[in-house]
C-alpha positions in Angstrom: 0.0 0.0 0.0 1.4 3.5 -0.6 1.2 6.2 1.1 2.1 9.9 0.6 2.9 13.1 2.3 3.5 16.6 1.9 5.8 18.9 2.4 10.0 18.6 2.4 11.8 14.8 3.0 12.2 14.1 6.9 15.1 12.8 8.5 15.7 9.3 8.4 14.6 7.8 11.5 16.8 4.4 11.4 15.2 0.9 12.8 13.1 3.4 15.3 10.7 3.7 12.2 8.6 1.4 11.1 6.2 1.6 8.0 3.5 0.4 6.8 3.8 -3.4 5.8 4.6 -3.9 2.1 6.0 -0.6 -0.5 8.1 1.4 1.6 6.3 4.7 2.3 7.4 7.7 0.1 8.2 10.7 2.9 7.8 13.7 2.0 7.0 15.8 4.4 8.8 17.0 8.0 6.9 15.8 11.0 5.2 18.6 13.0 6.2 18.5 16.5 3.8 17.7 18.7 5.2 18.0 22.4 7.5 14.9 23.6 6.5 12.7 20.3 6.5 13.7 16.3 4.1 12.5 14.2 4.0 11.5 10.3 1.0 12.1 8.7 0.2 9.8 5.4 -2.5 9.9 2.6 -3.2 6.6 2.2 -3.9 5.3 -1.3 -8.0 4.3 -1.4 -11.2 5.2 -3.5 -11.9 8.0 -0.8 -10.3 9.7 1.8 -7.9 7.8 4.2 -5.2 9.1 6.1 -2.6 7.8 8.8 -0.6 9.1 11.7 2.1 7.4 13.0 3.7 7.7 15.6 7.5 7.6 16.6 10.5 8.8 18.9 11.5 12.2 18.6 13.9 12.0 15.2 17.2 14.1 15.2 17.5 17.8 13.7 18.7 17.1 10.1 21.9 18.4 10.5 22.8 16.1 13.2 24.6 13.1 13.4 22.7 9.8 13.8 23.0 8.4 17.1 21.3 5.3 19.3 18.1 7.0 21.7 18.9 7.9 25.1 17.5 6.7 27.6 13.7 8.4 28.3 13.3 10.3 31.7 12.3 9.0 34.7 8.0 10.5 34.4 8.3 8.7 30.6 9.4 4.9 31.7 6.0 4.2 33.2 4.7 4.6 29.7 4.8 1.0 27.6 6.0 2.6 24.7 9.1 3.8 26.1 9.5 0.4 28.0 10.0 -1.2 24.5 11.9 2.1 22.9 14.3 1.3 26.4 15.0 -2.3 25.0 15.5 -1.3 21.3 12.7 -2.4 19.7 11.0 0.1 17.3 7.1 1.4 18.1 4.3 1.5 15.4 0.9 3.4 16.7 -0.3 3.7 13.0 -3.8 5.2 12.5 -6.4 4.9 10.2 -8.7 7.4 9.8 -11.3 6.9 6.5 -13.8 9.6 5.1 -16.4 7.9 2.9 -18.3 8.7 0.5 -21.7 8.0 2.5 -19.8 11.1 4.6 -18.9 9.0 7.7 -16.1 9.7 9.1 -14.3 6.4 10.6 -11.8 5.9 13.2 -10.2 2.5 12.9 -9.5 2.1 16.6 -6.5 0.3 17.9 -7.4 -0.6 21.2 -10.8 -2.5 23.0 -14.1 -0.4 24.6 -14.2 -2.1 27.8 -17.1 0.3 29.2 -14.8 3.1 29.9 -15.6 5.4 27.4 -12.8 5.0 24.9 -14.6 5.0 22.1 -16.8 8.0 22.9 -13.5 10.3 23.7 -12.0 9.8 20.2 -15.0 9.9 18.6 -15.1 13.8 20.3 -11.1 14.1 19.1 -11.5 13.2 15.7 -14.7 15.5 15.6 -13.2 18.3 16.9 -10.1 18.5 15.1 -12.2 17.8 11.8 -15.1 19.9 12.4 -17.3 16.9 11.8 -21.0 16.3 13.7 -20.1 13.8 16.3 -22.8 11.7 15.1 -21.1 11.6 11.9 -17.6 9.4 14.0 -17.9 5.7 14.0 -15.3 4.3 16.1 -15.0 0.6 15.4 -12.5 -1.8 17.1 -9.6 -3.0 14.9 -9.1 -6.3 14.4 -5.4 -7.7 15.7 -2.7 -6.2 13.3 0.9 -7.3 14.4 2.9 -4.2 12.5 1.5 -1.8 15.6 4.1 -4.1 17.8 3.0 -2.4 21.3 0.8 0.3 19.6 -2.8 -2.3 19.9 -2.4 -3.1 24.5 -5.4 -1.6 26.5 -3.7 -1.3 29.8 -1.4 1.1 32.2 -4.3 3.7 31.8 -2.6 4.3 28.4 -5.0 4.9 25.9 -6.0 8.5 25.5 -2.2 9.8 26.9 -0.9 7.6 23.8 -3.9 8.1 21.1 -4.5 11.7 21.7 -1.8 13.5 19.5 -1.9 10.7 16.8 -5.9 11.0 16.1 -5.6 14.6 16.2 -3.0 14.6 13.7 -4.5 12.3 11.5 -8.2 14.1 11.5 -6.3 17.7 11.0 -4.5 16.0 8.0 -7.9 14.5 6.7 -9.2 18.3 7.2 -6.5 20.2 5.2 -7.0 17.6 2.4 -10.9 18.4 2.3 -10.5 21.8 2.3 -8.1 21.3 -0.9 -10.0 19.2 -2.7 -13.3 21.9 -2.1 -10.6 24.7 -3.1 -9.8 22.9 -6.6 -13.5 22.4 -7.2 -14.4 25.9 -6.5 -11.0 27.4 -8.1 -11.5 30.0 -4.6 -8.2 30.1 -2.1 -8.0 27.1 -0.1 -7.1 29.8 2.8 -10.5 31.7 2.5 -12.7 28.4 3.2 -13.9 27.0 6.5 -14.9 23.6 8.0 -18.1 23.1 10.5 -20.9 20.5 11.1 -19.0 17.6 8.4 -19.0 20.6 5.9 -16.5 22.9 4.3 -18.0 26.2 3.4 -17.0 29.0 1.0 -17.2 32.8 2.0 -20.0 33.1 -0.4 -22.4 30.7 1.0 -21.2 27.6 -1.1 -20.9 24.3 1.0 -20.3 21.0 0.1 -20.4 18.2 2.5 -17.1 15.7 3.9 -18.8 12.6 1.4 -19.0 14.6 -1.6 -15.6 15.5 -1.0 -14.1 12.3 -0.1 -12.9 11.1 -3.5 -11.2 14.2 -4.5 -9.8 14.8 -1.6 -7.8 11.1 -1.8 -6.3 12.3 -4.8 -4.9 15.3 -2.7 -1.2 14.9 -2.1 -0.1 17.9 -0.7 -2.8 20.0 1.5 -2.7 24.0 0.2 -3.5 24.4 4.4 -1.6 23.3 7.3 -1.8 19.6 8.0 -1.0 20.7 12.0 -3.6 20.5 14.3 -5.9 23.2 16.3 -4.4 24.8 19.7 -6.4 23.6 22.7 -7.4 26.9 23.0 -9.7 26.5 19.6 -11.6 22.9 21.0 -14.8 23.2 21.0 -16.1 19.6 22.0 -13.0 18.4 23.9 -13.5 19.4 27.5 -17.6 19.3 27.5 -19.2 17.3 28.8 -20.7 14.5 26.4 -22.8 11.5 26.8 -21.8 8.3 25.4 -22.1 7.7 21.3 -23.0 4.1 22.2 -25.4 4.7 25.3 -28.8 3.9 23.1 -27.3 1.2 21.6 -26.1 -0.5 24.6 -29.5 -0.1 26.5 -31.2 -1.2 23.7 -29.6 -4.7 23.1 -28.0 -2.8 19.3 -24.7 -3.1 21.2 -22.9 -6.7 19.9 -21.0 -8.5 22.9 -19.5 -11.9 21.6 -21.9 -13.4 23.4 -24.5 -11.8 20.9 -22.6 -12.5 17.6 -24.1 -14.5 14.8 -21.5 -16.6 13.5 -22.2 -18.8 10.8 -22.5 -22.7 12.4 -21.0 -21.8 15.6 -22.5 -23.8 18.2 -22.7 -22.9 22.5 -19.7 -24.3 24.1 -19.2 -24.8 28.3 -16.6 -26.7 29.9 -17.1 -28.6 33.4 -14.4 -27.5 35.3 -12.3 -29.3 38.4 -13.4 -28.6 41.7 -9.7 -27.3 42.8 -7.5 -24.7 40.7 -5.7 -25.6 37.8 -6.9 -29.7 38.8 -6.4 -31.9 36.0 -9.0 -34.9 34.6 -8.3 -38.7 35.7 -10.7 -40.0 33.9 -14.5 -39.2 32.8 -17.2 -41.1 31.1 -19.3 -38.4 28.9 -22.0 -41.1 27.6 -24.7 -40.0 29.3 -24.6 -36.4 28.6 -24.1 -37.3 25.0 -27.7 -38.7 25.2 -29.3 -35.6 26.7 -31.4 -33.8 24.3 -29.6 -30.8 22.0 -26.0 -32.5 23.0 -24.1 -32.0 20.1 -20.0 -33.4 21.8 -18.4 -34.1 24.8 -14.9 -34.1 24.6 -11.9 -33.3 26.5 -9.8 -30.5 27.4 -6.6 -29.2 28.9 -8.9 -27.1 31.4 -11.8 -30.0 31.9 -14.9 -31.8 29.9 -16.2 -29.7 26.8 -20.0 -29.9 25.8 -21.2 -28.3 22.8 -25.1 -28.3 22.7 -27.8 -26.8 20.5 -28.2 -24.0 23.3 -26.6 -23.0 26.1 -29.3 -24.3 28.5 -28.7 -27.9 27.4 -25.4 -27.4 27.4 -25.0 -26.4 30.8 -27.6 -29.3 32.2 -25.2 -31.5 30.4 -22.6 -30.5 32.6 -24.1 -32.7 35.3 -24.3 -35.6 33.6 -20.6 -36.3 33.1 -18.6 -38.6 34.9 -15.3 -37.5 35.9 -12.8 -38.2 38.0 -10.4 -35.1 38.8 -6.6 -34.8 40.0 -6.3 -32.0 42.9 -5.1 -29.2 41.4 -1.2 -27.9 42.8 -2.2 -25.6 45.6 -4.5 -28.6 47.1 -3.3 -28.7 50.3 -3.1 -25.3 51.0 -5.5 -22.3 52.1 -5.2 -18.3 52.9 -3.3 -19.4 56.5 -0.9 -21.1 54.6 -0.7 -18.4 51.8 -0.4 -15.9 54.6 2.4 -17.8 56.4 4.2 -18.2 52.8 4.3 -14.5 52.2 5.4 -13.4 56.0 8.2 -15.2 55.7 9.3 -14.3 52.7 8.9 -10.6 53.5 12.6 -8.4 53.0 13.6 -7.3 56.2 14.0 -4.0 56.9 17.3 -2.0 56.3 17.1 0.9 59.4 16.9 -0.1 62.7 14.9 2.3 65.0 17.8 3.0 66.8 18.4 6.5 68.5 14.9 7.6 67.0 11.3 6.5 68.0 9.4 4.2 65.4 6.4 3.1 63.9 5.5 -0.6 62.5 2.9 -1.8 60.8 1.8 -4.9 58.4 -1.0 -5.2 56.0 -2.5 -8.3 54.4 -4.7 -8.5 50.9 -6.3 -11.5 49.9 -6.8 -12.6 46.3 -9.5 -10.4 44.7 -11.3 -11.3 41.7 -11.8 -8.8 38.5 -15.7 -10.5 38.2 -16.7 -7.9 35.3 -20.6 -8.0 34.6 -20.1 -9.4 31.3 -19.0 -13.3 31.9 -16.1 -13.9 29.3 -17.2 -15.3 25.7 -15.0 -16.0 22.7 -16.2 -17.7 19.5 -13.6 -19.3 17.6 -14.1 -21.5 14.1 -10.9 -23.0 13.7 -10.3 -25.1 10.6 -6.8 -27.2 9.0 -5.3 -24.4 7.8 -6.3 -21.0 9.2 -8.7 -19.9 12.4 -10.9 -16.4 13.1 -11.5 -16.0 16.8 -14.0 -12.9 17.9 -13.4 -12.2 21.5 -12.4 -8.7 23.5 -8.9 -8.7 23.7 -6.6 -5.8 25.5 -3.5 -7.3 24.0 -5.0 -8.7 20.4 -1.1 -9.1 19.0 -0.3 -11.0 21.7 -3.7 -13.1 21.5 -3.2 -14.1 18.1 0.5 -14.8 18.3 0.1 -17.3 21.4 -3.2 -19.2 19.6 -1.3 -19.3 16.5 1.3 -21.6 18.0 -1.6 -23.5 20.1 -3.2 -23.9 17.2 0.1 -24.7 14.7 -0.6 -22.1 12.2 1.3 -19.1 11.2 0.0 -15.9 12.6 -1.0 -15.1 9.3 -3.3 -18.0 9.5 -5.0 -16.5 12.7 -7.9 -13.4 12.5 -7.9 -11.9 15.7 -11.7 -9.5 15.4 -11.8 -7.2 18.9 -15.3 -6.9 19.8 -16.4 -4.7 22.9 -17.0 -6.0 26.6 -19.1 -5.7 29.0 -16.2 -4.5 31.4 -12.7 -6.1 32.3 -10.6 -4.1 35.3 -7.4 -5.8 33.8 -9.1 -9.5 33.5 -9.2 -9.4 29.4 -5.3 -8.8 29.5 -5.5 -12.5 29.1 -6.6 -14.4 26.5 -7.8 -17.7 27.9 -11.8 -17.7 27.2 -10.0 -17.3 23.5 -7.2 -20.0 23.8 -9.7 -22.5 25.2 -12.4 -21.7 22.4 -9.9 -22.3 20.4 -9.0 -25.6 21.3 -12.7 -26.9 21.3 -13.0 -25.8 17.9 -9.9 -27.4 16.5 -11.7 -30.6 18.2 -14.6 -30.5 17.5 -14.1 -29.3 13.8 -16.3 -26.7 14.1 -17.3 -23.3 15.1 -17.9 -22.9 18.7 -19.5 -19.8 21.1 -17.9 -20.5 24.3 -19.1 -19.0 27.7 -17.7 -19.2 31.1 -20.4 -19.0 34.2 -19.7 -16.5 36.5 -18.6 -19.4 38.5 -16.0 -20.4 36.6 -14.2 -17.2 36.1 -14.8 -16.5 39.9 -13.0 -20.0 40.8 -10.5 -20.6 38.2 -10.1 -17.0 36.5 -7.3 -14.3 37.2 -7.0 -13.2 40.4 -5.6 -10.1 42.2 -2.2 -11.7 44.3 -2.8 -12.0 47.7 0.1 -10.0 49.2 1.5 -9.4 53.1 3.2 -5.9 53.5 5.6 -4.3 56.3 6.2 -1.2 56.9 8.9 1.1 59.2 9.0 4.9 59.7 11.4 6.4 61.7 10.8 9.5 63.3 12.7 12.0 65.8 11.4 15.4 67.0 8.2 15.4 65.4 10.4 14.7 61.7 10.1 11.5 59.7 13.5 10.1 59.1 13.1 7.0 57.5 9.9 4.7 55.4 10.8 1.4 54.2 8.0 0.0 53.0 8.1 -4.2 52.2 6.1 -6.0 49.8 5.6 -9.4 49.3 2.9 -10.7 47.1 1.9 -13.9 44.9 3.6 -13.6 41.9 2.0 -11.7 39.0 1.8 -13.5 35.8 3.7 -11.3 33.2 4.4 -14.5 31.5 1.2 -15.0 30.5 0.6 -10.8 30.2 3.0 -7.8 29.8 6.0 -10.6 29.1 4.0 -12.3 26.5 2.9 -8.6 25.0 7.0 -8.2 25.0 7.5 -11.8 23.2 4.5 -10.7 20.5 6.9 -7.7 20.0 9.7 -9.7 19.3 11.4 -8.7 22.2 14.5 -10.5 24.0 14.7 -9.4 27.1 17.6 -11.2 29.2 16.1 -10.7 32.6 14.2 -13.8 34.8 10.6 -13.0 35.1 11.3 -11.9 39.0 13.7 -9.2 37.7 11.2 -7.7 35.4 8.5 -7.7 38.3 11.1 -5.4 40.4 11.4 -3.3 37.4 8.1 -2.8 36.8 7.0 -2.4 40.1 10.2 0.4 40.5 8.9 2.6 37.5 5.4 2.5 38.5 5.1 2.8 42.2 6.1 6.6 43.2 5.6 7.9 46.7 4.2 11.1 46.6 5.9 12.2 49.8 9.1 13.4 51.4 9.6 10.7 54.3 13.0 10.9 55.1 14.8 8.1 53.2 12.8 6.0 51.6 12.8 2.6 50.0 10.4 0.2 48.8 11.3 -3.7 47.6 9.3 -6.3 45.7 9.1 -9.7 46.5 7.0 -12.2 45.0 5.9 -16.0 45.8 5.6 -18.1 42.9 2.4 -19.7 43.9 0.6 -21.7 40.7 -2.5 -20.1 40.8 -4.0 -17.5 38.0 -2.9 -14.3 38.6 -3.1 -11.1 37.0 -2.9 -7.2 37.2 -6.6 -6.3 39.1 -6.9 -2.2 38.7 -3.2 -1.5 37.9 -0.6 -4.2 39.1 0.4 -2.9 42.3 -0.9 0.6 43.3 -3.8 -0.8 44.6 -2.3 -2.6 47.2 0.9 -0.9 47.3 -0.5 2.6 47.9 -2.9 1.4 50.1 -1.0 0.4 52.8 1.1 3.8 52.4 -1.7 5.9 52.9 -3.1 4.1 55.6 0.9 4.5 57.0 0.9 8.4 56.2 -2.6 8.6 58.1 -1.5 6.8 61.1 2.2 8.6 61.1 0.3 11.9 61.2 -1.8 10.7 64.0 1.3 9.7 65.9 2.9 12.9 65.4 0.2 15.0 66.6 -1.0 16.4 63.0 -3.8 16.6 61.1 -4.1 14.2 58.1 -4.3 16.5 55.7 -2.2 19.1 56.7 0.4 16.4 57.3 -0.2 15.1 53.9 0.0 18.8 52.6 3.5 19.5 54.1 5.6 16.7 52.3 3.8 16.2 48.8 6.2 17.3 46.5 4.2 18.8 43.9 2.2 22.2 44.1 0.0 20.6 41.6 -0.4 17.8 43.9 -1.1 20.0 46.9 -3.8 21.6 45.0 -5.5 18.2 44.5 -5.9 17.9 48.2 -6.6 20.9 48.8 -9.8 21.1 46.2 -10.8 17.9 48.1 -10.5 18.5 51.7 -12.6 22.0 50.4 -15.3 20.6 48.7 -15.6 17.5 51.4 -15.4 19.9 54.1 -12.7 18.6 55.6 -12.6 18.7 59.3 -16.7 19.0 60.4 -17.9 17.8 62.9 -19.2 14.3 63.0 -21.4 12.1 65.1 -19.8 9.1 66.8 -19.6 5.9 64.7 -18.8 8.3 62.0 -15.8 9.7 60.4 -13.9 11.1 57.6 -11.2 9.6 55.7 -8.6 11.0 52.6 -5.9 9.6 50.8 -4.0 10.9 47.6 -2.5 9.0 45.0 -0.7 10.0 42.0 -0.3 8.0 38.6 0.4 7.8 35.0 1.1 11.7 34.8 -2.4 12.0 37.1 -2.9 13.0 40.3 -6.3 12.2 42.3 -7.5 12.8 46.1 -10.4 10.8 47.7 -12.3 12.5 50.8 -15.1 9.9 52.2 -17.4 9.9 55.1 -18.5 6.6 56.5 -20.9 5.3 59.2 -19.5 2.9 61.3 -21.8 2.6 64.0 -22.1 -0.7 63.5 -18.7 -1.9 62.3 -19.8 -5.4 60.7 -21.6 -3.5 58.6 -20.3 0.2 57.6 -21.9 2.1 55.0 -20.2 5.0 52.8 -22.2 7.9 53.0 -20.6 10.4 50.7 -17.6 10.6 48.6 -15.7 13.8 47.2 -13.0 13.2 44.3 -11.1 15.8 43.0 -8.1 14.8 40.4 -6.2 16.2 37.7 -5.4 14.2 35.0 -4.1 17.1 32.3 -6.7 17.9 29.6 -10.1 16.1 29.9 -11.3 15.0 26.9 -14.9 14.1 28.6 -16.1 15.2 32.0 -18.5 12.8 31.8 -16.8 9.9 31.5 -13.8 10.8 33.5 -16.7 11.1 36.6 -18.2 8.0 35.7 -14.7 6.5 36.1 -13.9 7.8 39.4 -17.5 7.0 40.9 -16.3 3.4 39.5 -13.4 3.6 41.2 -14.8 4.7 44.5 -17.4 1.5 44.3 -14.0 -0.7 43.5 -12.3 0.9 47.0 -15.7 0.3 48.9 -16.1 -3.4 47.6 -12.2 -4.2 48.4 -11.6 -2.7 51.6 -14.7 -3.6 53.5 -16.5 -6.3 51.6 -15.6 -8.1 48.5 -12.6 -11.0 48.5 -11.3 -14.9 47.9 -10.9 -17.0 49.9 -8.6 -20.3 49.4 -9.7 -23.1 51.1 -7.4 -26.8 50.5 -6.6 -25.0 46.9 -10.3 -24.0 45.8 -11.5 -20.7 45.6 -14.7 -20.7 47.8 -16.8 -17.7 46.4 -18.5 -18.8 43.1 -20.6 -16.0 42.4 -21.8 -12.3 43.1 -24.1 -14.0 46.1 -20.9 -14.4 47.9 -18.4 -12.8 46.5 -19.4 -9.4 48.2 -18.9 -6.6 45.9 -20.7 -3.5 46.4 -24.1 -3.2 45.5 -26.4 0.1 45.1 -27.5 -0.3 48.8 -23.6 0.0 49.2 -22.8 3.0 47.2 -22.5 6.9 48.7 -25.5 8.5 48.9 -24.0 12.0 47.9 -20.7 11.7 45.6 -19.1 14.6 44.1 -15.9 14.8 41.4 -14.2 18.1 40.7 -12.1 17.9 37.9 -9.1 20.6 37.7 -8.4 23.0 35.3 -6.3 21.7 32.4 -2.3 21.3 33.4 -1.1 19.9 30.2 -1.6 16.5 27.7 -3.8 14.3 29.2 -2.7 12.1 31.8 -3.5 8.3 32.7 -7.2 8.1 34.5 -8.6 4.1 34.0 -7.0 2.9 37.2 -6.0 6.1 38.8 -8.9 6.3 41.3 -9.1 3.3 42.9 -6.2 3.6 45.5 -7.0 6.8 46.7 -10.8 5.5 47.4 -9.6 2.4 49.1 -7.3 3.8 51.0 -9.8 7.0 52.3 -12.5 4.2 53.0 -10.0 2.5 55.0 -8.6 5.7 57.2 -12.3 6.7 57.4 -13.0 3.3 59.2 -10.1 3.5 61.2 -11.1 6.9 62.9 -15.2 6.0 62.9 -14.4 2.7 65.1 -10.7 3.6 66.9 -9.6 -0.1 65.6 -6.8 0.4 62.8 -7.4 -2.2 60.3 -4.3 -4.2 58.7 -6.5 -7.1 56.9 -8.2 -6.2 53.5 -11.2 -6.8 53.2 -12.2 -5.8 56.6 -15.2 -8.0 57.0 -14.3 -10.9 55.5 
């Protein structure tokens, strides 16, 4: 495919770049700078209008000499780009952006709506930049494409940071190419025209719509406006508030989960599953489920007995009928005492002794948690000899495809990888293993299969948060903290499976042990906020074979947790008020004005009556900062209720208010559920919740009866804001508790 640009030749940008699979592109124009990153803007050869952005490292002046990238600062490494810039491998974020000739204008969109309103904020970028009605934006989900290397993961709150100069660029290109294109048809100066409501309009009252346009305007190859996009200070749709482009849809059933697609011949799919995690089949006898009615196979699987029925009801009475024997699965024989034990004792000691200076200890405990999102996960997969499509919602579709091509012994060629939207996620569709194990059942069955997990099963043998034990020392003298050394010890994470397979899918080689790259990770992306004295903070992990994955980010939300319970109970041991304590060592003004705004608008400091209390914590993350203020009643303490919750956060430029509150009210409904309610338990290596009856997550009758979130005013690009939340609510929910009831909690959930 070829693709054009306009304007003098670039720089060459070495193995940093790379293009467009197939032709090399012809560059022709210098990239407009665009803050940290540069962009490339293409015309992309079609019957109408289709332009790409891509995006790549900062290229050298002209005139300089090429040299190898330095290393990215410290506030960059958290970013996954970076990460994979940092181990010399190239990053592709290539856009496609299409204006038809029906005049909709389509967003091809590299990375998975999983609720949070992805879809909705880029439909409002690429409108804004192009001066197109928003209704005009279509934003559908692209399918798995392997040249975008790390430029296709929906994770590390990275989305809108990463896609907001890119689709900007690429809808400003698509603009200056309209405008041309009505220029030439008018034979009027391509300055003189404007562009509003999917239209560009002459001075003299001429218009002609983006659709009639489309054609001509692909055959534009170099713009007679500036391809560079609008100053923030011209948006008109970024920063208001905006309702959801898919709301009717989705309350009307229009909305297609995998669960709702029409494939041809694919048949409902459930697998009977051991009774213990990760058990293993002895032997089974499916004769007499093969002889219920609407049973179409029985069949085995690495993960248990497959039935594949005319409906899902049959299927899942079938389930009953089976005869199997099971082999314990490898945590049989133990439970959360033993887990417990297991991660106390392999807890790093601490470094400082408390000598000459007075000091404070304290340890935490998290059990597992599970993600649980209201959609169960569903994958349909029609696998035949020599190629397979799979539909399922993937965060990391490269990876996906990569590791059920080699399941499946095909070339990734072979394997179509279609990203369809979920019914949430919270980190769970990192992994791929509704997909892997549709997969399989197709291949043995020979045909097309719609697999669903119950709730049960992705409650008992799904990812779970690690369970982790923490220890913490402060050191203080004369009313000044000296030292915090904060120890974390947590069942192992599965990168292996995640972040390390996204690596692998990259074609990285990374020549560190899977522990190493857990203390790296957790090093770049877990920050104190506060001066403390000397501080450190170590990572150590139990390799425990249970399914694990990153729950709300990987670590900040138990991490953080336990600091600002810390930092609430230092403050109280020096004689301070939280917030003011809090206030006095946060190293950022921007920061302080966070708290601030939150302890304001909560009102920090009333008067409450007795079983009651107020709690705050502050967490920053991502280039984001957020504080939580909550008020709980804990007059009865077995069963505490939030009764209001204040949020303020700053998270750069907002693309929509809306959706950035519903985020944080989801977040403060994570840190209720978490801290006072909602858990696993282990018990003899089975997880003992099974459902939403028992596994306690917060329901309405749980929620604040008054929430509030105050956004600030824009301090610069946007900043993460998926996962930023839910530490600062846990941990106020928790330090609210604490001073309602006089008790100090140090297990999570409380009432478990």
């Amino acid at each position: 495919m070829r693709m054009l640009t306009c304007g003098p030749t670039p720089p060459k940008i070495g193995p940093l770049f790379t293009p467009w699979p197939g032709k090399a592109p012809e560059i022709s124009s210098t990239p407009q700078a665009l803050g940290r990153r540069r962009f490339l803007t293409y015309l992309v050869a079609a019957p109408a209008l289709a332009v790409g952005a891509q995006l790549a490292v900062d290229p050298e002046p002209a005139e300089a000499l090429p040299r190898l990238p330095g290393l990215p600062g410290l506030p960059s490494l958290a970013d996954l780009g970076d990460v994979l810039i940092l181990a010399g491998l190239p990053t592709t974020h290539l856009l496609v952006l299409e204006v038809t000739e029906a005049g909709r204008v389509v967003l091809q969109l590299p990375r998975v709506e999983v609720g949070q309103g992805l879809t909705t904020a880029m439909a409002m970028l690429v409108a804004d930049e192009l001066d197109a009605v928003l209704t005009d934006v279509d934003v559908p989900l692209s399918p798995a494409r392997p040249e975008l290397l790390f430029g296709q993961l929906t994770g590390a709150s990275n989305s809108v940071r990463s896609l907001y100069d890119p689709v900007r660029a690429a809808a400003a290109a698509a603009r200056a190419r309209l405008v041309t294109a009505a220029a030439r048809r008018w034979n009027l100066p391509a300055d003189g025209l404007r562009t509003q409501d999917s239209r560009v309009i002459a001075p003299d009252g001429r218009s002609a719509g983006y659709g009639e346009l489309a054609v001509a305007a692909a055959a534009v190859v170099v713009p007679a406006v500036s391809t560079q996009p609008r100053p923030a200070t011209q948006q008109r749709l970024v920063g208001r508030p905006t309702g959801r482009i898919d709301a009717r849809d989705i309350v009307t059933g229009k909305a297609k989960y995998a669960g709702d697609l029409d494939v041809p011949g694919a048949v409902p799919a459930v697998v009977l599953r051991p009774p213990t995690v990760k058990g293993t089949v002895r032997s089974w006898d499916g004769a007499a489920a093969r002889a219920m009615p609407g049973v179409l196979d029985v069949l085995a699987v690495p993960t248990g007995i497959a039935i594949l029925a005319e409906t899902f009801d049959q299927a899942l009475k079938a389930k009953a009928a089976v005869q199997v024997s099971w082999n314990p699965g490898p945590l049989a024989a133990l439970s959360d005492a033993d887990v417990r034990t297991k991660l106390r004792a392999a807890t790093a000691p601490f470094l400082v002794p408390p000598l000459l200076s007075l000091s404070l200890d304290a340890e935490f405990d998290f059990a597992f948690v599970s993600h649980a999102p209201m959609e169960v996960l569903t994958a349909v997969a029609d696998v035949r000899p020599d190629r397979a499509e799979l539909w399922f919602a993937a965060q990391s579709p490269i990876a996906s495809q990569q590791g059920i091509a080699a399941i499946l012994d095909l070339p990734v060629s072979a394997v179509k990888v279609n990203v369809v939207r979920a019914g949430g996620s919270f980190g769970r569709r990192l992994f791929a293993d509704a997909a892997v194990e549709a997969a399989r059942i197709s291949q043995a069955a020979r045909r097309p299969v719609k697999l669903m997990w119950t709730r049960n099963d992705d409650i008992r043998h799904g990812r779970v948060r690690p369970a982790s034990h923490h220890r913490i020392r402060a050191t203080h003298l004369l009313g000044q903290v000296l030292t915090y050394e904060h120890r974390v010890c947590t069942v192992r994470t599965d990168f292996g499976h995640g972040l390390g397979e996204i690596l692998t899918a990259a074609g990285a080689s990374i020549p560190v042990g899977e522990e190493l790259f857990s203390q790296v990770f957790f090093d770049l992306t877990q920050e104190l906020p506060y001066e403390l004295g000397v501080t450190t903070q170590e990572l150590t992990e139990v390799p425990l074979d249970i399914p694990t994955g990153s729950w709300r980010s990987v670590y900040s939300g138990l991490v953080r947790v336990a600091d600002e319970v810390m930092v609430d109970e230092l403050a109280r041991t020096l004689g301070r008020d939280p917030v003011a304590f809090r206030r006095a060592r946060l190293r950022d003004a921007g920061a302080r004005a966070v708290l601030d705004k939150a302890a304001q608008a909560g009102s920090w400091g009333r008067p409450m009556p007795a079983g009651h209390a107020q709690g705050i914590a502050f967490h920053s993350e991502h280039r984001s900062s957020v504080a939580c203020l909550v008020e709980i009643d804990a007059t009865d303490p077995a069963e505490p209720r939030v009764t209001k919750a204040v949020v303020a956060a700053d998270v750069g430029r907002v693309i929509n208010p809306r959706g950035l509150e519903a985020q944080l009210l989801g977040a403060v409904t994570d840190g209720i559920s978490v801290t006072l309610r909602a858990g696993l338990h282990l018990d003899r290596g089975a997880i003992r919740e099974g459902s939403y009856a028992d596994f306690h997550y917060a329901r309405q009758r749980h929620s604040p009866l008054a929430f509030e979130a105050h956004l600030m005013p824009p301090s610069g690009p946007p900043g993460g804001a998926g996962e930023l939340g839910v530490p600062a609510a846990a941990a106020a929910v928790a330090n609210a508790y604490a001073r309602a009831t006089g008790t100090s909690p140090r297990s999570f959930p409380i009432n478990f």
